[in-house]
C-alpha positions in Angstrom: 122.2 27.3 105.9 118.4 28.1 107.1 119.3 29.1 110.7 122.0 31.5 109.3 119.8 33.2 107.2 117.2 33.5 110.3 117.0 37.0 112.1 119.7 38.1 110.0 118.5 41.9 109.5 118.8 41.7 113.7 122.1 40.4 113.6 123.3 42.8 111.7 121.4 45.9 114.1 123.1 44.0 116.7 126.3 44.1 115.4 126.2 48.0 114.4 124.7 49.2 117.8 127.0 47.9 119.6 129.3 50.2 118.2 126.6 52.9 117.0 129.6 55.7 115.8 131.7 53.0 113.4 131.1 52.4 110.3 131.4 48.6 108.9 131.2 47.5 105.2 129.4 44.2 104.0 132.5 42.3 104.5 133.2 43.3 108.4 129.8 42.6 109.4 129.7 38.6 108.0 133.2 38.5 109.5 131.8 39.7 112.9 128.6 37.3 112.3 131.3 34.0 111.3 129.1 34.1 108.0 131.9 33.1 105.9 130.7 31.6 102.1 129.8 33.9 99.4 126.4 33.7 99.4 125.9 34.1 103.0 128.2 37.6 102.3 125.5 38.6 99.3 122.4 38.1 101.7 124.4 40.6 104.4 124.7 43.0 101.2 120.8 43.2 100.3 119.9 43.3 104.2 122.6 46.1 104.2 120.4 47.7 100.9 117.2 47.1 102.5 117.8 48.9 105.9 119.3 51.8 103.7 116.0 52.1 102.0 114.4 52.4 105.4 116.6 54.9 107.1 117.6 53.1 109.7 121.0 52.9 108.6 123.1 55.9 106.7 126.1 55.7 104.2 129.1 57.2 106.0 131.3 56.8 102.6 131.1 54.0 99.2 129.8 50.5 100.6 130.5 51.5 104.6 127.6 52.2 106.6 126.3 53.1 110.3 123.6 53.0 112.5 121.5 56.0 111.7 119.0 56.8 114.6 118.6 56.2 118.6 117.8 52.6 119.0 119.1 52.1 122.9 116.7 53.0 125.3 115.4 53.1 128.9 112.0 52.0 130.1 110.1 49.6 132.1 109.5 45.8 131.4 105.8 45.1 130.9 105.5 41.2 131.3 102.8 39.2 129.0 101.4 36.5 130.3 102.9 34.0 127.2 106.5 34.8 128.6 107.2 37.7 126.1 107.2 41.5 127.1 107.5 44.7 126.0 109.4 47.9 127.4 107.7 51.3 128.0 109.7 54.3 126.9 108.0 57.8 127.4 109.9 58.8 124.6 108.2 56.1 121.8 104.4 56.3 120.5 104.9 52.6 121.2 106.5 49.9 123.3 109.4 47.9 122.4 108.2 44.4 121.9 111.0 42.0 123.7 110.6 38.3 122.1 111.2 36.0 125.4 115.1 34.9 123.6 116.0 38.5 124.5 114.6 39.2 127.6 118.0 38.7 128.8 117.1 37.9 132.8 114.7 41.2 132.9 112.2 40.6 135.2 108.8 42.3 135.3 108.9 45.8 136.3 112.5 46.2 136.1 113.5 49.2 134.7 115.3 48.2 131.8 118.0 49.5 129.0 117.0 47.8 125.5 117.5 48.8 122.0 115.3 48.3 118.6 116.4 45.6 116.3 114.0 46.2 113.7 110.6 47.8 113.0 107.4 46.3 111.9 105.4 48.7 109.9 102.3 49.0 111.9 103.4 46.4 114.8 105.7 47.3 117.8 109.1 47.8 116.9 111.2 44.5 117.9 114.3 44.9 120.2 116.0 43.2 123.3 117.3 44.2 126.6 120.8 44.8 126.6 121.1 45.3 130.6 119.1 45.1 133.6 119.6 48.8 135.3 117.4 48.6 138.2 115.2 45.4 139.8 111.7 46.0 140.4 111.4 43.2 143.4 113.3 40.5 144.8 111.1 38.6 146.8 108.0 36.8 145.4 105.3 34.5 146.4 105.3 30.9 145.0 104.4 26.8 145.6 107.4 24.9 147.1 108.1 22.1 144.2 110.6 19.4 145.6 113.0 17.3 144.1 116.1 15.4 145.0 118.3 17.5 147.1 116.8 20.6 145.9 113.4 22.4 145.2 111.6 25.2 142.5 109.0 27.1 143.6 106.7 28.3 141.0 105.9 31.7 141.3 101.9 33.0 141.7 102.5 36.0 139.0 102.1 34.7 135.7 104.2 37.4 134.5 106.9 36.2 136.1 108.5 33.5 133.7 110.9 31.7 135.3 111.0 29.4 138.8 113.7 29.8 141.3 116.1 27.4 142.1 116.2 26.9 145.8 118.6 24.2 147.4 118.0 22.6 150.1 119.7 24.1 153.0 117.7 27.4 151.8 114.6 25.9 152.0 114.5 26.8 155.8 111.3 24.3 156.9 109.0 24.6 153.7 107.8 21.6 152.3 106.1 20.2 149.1 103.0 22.1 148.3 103.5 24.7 150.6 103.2 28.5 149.8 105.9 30.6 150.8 107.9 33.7 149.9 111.2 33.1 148.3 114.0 35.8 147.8 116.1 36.1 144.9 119.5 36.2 145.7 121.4 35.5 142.3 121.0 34.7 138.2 123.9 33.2 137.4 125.6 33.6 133.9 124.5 30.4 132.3 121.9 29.7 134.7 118.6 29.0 133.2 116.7 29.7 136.5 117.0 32.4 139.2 118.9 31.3 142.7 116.7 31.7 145.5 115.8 31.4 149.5 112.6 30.6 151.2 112.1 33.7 154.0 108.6 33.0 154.9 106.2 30.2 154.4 102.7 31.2 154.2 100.4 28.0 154.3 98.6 25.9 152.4 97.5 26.9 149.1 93.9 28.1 148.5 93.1 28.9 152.4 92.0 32.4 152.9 94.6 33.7 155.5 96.9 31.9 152.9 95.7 33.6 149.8 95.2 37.0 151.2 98.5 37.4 153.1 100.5 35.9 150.0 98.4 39.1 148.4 100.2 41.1 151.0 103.6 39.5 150.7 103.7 39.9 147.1 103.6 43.6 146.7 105.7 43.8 149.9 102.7 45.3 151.8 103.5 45.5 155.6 100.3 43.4 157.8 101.1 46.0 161.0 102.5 48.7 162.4 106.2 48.5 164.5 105.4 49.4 168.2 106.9 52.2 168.0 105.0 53.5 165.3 101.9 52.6 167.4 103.3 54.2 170.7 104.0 57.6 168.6 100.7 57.8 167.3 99.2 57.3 171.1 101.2 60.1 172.9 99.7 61.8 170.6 97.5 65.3 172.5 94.1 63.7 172.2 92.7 67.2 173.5 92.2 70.3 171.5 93.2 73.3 173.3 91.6 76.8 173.2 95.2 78.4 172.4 95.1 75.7 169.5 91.6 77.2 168.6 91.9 80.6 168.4 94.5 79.7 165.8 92.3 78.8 163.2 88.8 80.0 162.0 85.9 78.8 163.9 83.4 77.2 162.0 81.8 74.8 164.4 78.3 76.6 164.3 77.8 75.7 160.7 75.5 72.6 159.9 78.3 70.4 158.8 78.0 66.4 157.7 80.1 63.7 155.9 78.6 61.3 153.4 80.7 58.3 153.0 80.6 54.1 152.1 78.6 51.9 155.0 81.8 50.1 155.7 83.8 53.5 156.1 86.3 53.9 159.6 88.2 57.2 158.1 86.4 60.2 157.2 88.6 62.2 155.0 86.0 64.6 154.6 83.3 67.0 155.5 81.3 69.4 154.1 79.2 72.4 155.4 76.7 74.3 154.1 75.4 78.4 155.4 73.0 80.6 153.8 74.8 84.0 153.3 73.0 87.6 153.8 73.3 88.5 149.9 71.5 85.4 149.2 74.5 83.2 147.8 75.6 80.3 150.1 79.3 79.7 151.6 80.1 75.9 151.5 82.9 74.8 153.5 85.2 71.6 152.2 86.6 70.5 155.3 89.9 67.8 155.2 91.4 65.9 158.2 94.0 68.0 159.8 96.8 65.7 159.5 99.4 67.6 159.1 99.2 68.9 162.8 99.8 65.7 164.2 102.1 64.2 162.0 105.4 66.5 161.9 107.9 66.4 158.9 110.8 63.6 159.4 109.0 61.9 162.6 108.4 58.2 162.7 104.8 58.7 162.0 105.4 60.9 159.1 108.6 58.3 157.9 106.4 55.0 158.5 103.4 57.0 156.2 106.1 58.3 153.7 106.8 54.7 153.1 104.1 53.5 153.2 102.3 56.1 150.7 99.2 55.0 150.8 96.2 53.1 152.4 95.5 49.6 150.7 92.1 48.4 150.4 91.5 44.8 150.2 88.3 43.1 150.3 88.5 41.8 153.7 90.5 44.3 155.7 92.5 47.9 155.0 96.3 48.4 155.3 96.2 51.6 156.5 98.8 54.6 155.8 98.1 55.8 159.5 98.0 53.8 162.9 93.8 53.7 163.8 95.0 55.9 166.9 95.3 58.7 163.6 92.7 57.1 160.8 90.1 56.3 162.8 90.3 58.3 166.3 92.0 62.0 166.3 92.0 62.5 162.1 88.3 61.0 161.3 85.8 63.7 161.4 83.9 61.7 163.1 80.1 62.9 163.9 79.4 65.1 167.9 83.3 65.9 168.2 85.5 69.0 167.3 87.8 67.9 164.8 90.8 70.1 163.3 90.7 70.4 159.9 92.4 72.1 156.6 89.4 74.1 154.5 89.0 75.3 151.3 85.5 77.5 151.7 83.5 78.8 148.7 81.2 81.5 148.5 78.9 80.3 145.7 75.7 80.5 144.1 72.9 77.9 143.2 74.4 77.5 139.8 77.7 76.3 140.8 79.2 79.8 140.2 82.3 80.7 142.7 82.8 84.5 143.4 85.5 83.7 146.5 87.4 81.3 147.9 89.4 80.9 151.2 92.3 78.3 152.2 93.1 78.0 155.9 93.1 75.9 159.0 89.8 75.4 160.7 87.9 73.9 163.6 84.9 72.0 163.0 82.0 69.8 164.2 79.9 67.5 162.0 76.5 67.0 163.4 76.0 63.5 161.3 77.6 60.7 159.2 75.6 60.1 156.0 76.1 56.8 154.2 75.6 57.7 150.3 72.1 55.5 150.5 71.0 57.4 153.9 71.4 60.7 151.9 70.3 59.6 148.8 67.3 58.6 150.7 66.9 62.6 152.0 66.9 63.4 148.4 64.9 61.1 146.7 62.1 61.5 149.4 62.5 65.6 149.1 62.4 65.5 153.0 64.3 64.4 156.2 67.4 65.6 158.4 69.2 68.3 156.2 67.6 68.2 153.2 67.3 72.3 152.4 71.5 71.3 152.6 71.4 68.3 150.4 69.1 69.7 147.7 71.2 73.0 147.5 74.9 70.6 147.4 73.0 68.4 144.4 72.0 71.1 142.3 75.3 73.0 142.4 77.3 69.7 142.3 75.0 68.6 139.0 75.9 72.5 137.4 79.8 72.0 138.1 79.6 68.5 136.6 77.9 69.7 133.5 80.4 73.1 133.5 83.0 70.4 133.6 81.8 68.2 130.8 81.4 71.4 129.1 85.2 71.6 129.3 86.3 68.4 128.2 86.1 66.3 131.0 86.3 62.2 130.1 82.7 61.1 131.5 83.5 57.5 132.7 81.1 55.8 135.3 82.7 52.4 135.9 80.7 49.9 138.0 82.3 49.2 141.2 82.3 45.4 142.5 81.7 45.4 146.4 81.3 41.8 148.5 78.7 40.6 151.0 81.1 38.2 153.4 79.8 36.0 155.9 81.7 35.5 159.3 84.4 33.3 157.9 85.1 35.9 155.2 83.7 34.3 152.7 81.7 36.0 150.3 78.0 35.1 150.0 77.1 38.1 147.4 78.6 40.4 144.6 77.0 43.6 144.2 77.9 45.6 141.0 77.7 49.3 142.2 76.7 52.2 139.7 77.4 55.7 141.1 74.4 57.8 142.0 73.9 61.2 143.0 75.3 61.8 146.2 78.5 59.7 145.1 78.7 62.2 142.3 77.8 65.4 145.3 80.8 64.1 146.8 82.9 63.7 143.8 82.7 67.2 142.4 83.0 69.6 145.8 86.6 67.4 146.0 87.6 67.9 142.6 86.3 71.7 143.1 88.7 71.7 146.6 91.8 69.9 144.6 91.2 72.2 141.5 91.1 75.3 143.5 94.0 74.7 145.8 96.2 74.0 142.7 95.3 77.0 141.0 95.8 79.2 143.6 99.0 77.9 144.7 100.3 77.7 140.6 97.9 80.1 138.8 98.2 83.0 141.2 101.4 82.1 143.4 103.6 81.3 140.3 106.9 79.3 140.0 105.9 78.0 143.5 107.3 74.2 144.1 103.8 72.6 144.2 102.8 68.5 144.1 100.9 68.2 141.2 98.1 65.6 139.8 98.7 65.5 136.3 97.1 63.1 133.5 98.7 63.1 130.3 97.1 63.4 126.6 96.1 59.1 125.4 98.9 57.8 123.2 98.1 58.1 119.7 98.3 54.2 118.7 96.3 53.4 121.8 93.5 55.6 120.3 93.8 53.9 116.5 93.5 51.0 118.4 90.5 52.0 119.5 89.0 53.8 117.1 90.0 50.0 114.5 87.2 48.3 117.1 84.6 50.2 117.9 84.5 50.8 113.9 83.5 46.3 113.9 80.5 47.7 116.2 78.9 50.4 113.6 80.8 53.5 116.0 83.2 55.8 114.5 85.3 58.5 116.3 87.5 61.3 115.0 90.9 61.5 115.8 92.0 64.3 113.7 91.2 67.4 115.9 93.2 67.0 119.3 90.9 70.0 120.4 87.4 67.8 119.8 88.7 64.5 120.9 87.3 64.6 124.3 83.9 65.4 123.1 84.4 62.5 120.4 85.1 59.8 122.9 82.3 61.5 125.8 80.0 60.8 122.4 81.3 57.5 122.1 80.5 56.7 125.6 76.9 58.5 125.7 76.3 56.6 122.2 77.1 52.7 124.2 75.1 53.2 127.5 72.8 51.2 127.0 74.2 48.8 124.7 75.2 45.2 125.3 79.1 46.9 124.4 79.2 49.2 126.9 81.2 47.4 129.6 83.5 46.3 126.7 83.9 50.1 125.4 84.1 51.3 129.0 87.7 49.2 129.2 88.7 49.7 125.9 88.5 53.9 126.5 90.5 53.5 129.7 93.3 51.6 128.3 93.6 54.7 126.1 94.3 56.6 128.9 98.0 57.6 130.5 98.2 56.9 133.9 98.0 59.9 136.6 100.7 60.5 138.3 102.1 62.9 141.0 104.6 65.7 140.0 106.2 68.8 140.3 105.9 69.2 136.7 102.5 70.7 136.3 101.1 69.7 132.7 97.6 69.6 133.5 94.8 66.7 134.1 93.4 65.8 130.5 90.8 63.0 131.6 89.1 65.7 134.5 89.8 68.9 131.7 91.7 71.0 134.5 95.1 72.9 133.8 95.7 72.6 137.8 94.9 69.8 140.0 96.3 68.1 143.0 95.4 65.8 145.8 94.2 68.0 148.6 91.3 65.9 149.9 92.7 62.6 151.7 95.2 62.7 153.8 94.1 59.8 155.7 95.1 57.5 152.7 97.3 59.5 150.6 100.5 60.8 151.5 100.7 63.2 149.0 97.9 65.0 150.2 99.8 65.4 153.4 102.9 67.4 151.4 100.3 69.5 149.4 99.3 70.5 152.9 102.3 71.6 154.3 103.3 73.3 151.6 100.0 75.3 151.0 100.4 76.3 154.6 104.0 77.4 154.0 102.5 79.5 151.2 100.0 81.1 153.4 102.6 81.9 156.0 104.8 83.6 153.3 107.3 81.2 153.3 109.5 79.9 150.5 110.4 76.1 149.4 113.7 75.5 148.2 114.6 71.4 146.5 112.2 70.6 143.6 114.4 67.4 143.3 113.6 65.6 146.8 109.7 66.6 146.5 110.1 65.3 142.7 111.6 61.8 144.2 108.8 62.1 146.7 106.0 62.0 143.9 107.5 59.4 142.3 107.6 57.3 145.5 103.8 58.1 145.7 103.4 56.9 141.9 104.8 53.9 142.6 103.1 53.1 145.7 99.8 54.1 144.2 100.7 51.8 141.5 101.5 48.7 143.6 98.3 48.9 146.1 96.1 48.9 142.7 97.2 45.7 141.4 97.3 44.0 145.4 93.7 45.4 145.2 93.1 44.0 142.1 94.8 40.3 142.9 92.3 40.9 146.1 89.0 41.0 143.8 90.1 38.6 141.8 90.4 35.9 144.0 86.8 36.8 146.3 85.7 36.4 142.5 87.2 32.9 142.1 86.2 31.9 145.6 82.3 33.0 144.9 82.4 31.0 141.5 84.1 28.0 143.2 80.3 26.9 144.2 78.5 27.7 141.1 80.4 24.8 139.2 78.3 23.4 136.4 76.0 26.6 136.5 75.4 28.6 133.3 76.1 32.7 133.4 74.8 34.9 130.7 78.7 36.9 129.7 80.1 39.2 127.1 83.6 38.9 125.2 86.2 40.6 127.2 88.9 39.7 125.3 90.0 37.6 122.5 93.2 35.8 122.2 95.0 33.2 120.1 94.9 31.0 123.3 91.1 31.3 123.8 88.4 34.1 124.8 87.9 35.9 128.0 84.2 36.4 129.1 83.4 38.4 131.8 80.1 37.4 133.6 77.0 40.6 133.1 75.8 40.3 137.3 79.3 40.2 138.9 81.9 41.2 136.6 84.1 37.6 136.9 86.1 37.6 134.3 87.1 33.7 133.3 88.4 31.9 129.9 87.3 29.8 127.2 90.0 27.9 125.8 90.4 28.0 122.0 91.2 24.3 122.2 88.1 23.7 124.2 85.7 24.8 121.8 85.0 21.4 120.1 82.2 22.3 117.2 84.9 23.6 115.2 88.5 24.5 114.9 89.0 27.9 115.4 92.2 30.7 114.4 92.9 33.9 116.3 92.0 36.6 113.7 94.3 39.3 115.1 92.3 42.1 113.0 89.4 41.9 113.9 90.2 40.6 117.8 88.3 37.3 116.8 88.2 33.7 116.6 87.0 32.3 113.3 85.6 28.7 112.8 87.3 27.2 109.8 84.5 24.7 108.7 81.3 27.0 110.1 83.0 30.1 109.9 81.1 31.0 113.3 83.0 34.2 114.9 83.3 35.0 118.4 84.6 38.5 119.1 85.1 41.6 121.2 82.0 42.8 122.9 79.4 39.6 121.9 77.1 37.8 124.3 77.6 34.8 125.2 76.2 32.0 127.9 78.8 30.5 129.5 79.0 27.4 132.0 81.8 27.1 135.0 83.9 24.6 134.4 87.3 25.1 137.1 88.5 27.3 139.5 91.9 27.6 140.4 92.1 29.9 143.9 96.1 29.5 143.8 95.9 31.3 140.1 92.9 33.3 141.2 91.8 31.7 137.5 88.2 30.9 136.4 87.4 28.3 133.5 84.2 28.5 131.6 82.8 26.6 128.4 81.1 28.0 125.9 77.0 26.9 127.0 76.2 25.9 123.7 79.0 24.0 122.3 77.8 20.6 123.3 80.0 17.3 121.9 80.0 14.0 123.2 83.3 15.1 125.8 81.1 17.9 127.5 78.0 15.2 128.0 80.9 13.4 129.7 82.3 16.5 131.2 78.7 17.7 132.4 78.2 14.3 134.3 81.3 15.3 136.4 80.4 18.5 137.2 76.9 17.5 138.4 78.6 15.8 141.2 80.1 18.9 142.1 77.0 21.0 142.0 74.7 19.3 144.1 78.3 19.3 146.8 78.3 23.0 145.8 74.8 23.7 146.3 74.7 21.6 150.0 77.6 24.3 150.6 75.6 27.5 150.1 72.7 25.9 151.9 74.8 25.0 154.9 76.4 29.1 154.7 72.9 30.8 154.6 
């Protein structure tokens, strides 16, 4: 009698969308549900009364009723890592939470038709997924798991919820323990697993060459080019001609430099700077020129359609371009004429633009800058350039502030970056705050990008243009926020749309220097909608621009390379007809953008794991990342390694997930650990395979730990013989 009167107000959504334009009476719907005593028929009569009162159903005529509003949707399936999801609509302030009994063989990523089954006041609505319209992936990395005439293999993603079935004839030479790639090739009806096939087997798990091309294989990310790709790119005219010259403006007498990483091979861009005769100063923003080598529909231009972008790992680049392209002919490398794409301002000191100019250009940078060699220039008030520098910082400081001014987002996220030794192994984490000359950089390329998409949709109009666009946070997102920050004494006003910008730059002016900063920082960005590229210009709200594109990297971007060509189409007076295949085109680019992130991401992760493999039994001052019911993330102050505490680990009390104040909560001490508190943690495991770090809270100390600790002394002094032998 219990299990009948479980989920029954779902049962009954379940029964009525499935025919959302009939009407059914009490009676019909038990009948459909097989709920046949009286009592059972009185229950489906008050859950009938109750859905009334909340307007999800309406009364068609006395005692009959129907499904009232929209509850079938599509969006994409957001895995959790505790085998539940939920499914992003556009259309919905908030996601569709999808308990794991109705995930109905969905798959992270897929894109997903799935309906509401109830709401829950404040909470995500509840539904499930009715069909599976379109997979994200097939093929996934995973450990080889034998058994008796058959094998699983457990997949790396801990999103991904299920393992796959793989007999033994599909196997094709993988054995226990090995990682390969396996491709799904069917879910049966009643199958609880997926059916799959080993293509490729990888290695041994926890290798480097392993690890980082089972990166690669997961977010299908090509290791070469085809030859043929390769043999395009080198009959390639390596020679500029003078009839190829006198096409474009000269602007090779101008003192003209790039500033870029140490460890840069492609230089996107250059700059230039030239004193004018009215006292202002025209500053050239010079891009590669690759759309004069790489021709709509070639095999260059297909291989870098696909490809969409450049992927940066910590160990090596996939790039969009053969080298013949990114690092040779493209790269406005220093002492060569290089063809190039401009936008040039005439501008005074205070950042003030009176003209602008878009063409193609010839060029010659007379030096390569690293951001520390001209920081250097600055710093010292002397050295090569530095009347350049010094006018480029002050007008780059006066468009940052103009843009601020505006209602620009001011984030300044630390950037990881790794010191690896010969084997590629990393010896050293630096944590990288931007300084000025990353910030010169910065705002002359969002002045190029800005300006190119004004002129093209400001004063062109109704032209077919590939926009940048970042949409306006979503509303629970920010209540979210605004619910935590208010635990840390901050407050922020959400009531004027208009002022909200200023509100959170406040927010983030108010914590730089506070112990929450890093914690706020993350907690602001996952406010944020994602960029994306479009046709459908609706402006940039995290830069404060009503126009912006990519303009500035076509080395790495594809879309940069179609905002090219169709500027230059523009120029010539031509039109552009087929906003639907440029459309697809940016959502290609989306995607792609997308998928290199995370492989990035899964990249960092595990150079992090692999660092803190040999600090075993070492204590790391932290702060609260995140707090769960199944423990608390910390993520270590000098490196940025994020790890977990189990709940269940922490012996000096029994703690509960608070889920309203993002804490755990000691029952017998009443101790609370929560968002954004130090803590000193001690490394416990490391799990390369997971890319999954283990820490212990430093001063919870029990009678297990003292046993624990005597372990992991073993391990250090190993560990410590390690770093010794690297340095």
């Amino acid at each position: 009698m219990k299990k009948d009167f479980e989920n029954l107000l779902i049962r009954i959504l379940q029964v009525m969308s499935e025919e959302p334009r009939k009407s059914f009476n009490y009676k019909q719907i038990a009948s459909k549900l097989e709920l046949h005593s009286d009592e059972l028929r009185r229950k489906v009569q008050e859950e009938l009364e109750k859905l009334l009162a909340q307007d999800r159903i309406e009364e068609t005529s006395r005692g009959k009723y129907r499904i009232k509003k929209k509850v079938v949707f599509l969006g994409i399936l957001d895995m959790t890592n505790n085998k539940s999801g939920f499914v992003i609509v556009d259309e919905l302030d908030k996601d569709i939470f999808i308990p794991n009994a109705f995930l109905n063989k969905a798959l992270h990523g897929d894109l997903v038709e799935a309906r509401i089954l109830r709401e829950r006041g404040k909470r995500n609505p509840e539904g499930e997924i009715l069909k599976v319209i379109n997979r994200a992936k097939t093929h996934f990395t995973g450990i080889v798991r034998m058994k008796k005439g058959f094998a699983f293999v457990d997949p790396d993603d801990p999103k991904m919820y299920k393992s796959f079935y793989v007999p033994e004839e599909d196997l094709n030479g993988a054995e226990h323990g090995e990682k390969v790639v396996v491709e799904m090739t069917d879910w049966p009806e009643k199958a609880g697993s997926p059916f799959g096939r080993v293509v490729k087997i990888l290695g041994k798990p926890g290798e480097h060459e392993t690890e980082i091309h089972s990166i690669l294989d997961e977010y299908n990310l090509p290791y070469e080019f085809e030859p043929e790709i390769e043999e395009a790119a080198k009959q390639l005219p390596k020679i500029i001609t003078p009839e190829e010259i006198k096409k474009r403006r000269d602007m090779r007498d101008r003192v003209t430099f790039t500033i870029d990483p140490t460890d840069a091979k492609d230089f996107d861009d250059a700059l230039s700077v030239k004193r004018l005769s009215n006292g202002r100063w025209e500053i050239g923003v010079h891009i590669a020129d690759v759309s004069h080598y790489v021709k709509p529909g070639d095999v260059l231009d297909q291989e870098a359609y696909m490809r969409a972008t450049s992927v940066y790992l910590v160990d090596r680049v996939i790039p969009m371009l053969p080298e013949v392209l990114s690092n040779q002919l493209c790269s406005l490398r220093p002492n060569e004429d290089k063809l190039t794409f401009s936008v040039v301002f005439e501008m005074d000191e205070s950042g003030k633009v009176y003209k602008k100019w878009f063409g193609r250009t010839v060029i010659h940078s007379d030096k390569r800058f690293t951001y520390e060699e001209a920081q250097e220039i600055l710093d010292k008030g002397k050295g090569l350039f530095h009347e350049q520098l010094e006018i480029l910082n002050k007008m780059a400081k006066q468009l940052r502030a103009q843009r601020f001014k505006r209602g620009a987002i001011s984030f300044e996220r630390s950037e990881v970056r790794f010191k690896l030794d010969e084997q590629k192994n990393p010896v050293e984490i630096l944590v990288k705050i931007p300084i000025d000359t990353n910030k010169l950089i910065e705002e002359f390329m969002l002045l190029a990008n800005r300006s190119v998409a004004e002129f093209v949709g400001k004063e062109l109009k109704k032209k077919i243009f590939v926009y940048r666009v970042h949409d306006k946070p979503k509303r629970d997102k920010l209540e979210e926020l605004k619910n935590v920050i208010k635990k840390f004494g901050y407050k922020i006003d959400l009531r004027n749309d208009k002022k909200l910008a200023q509100a959170i730059n406040k927010l983030l002016e108010d914590v730089k220097h506070k112990k929450e900063r890093t914690l706020v920082e993350l907690l602001v960005l996952r406010t944020m909608s994602k960029a994306v590229y479009t046709t459908d210009n609706r402006g940039h709200y995290g830069l404060a621009f009503d126009y912006y594109t990519h303009f500035t990297s076509p080395i790495r971007r594809y879309p940069d390379v179609m905002v090219h060509r169709l500027l230059q189409k523009y120029l010539d007076g031509q039109t552009v007809r087929n906003v639907t295949a440029y459309e697809k085109k940016c959502i290609h680019a989306t995607d792609m953008e997308i998928n290199a992130q995370h492989a990035e991401w899964d990249s960092i992760a595990y150079m992090q794991a692999k660092y803190i493999k040999d600090y075993i039994g070492e204590e790391f001052e932290g702060v609260i990342s995140g707090v769960t019911e199944w423990g608390l993330y910390v993520e270590l102050t000098d490196t940025l390694i994020e790890g977990m505490v189990r709940r269940t680990e922490i012996f000096s009390d029994y703690f509960i997930f608070d889920p309203d104040d993002k804490a755990l909560v000691g029952q017998r001490t009443r101790k609370r650990y929560q968002l954004g508190d130090d803590v000193r943690v001690r490394v416990v495991d490391v799990d390369l395979v997971k890319k999954h770090v283990t820490f212990e809270l430093a001063d919870d100390f029990t009678k297990h730990q003292a046993m624990v600790r005597e372990q992991i002394k073993k391990r250090k002094k190993k560990n410590q013989k390690k770093r010794n032998k690297r340095k």
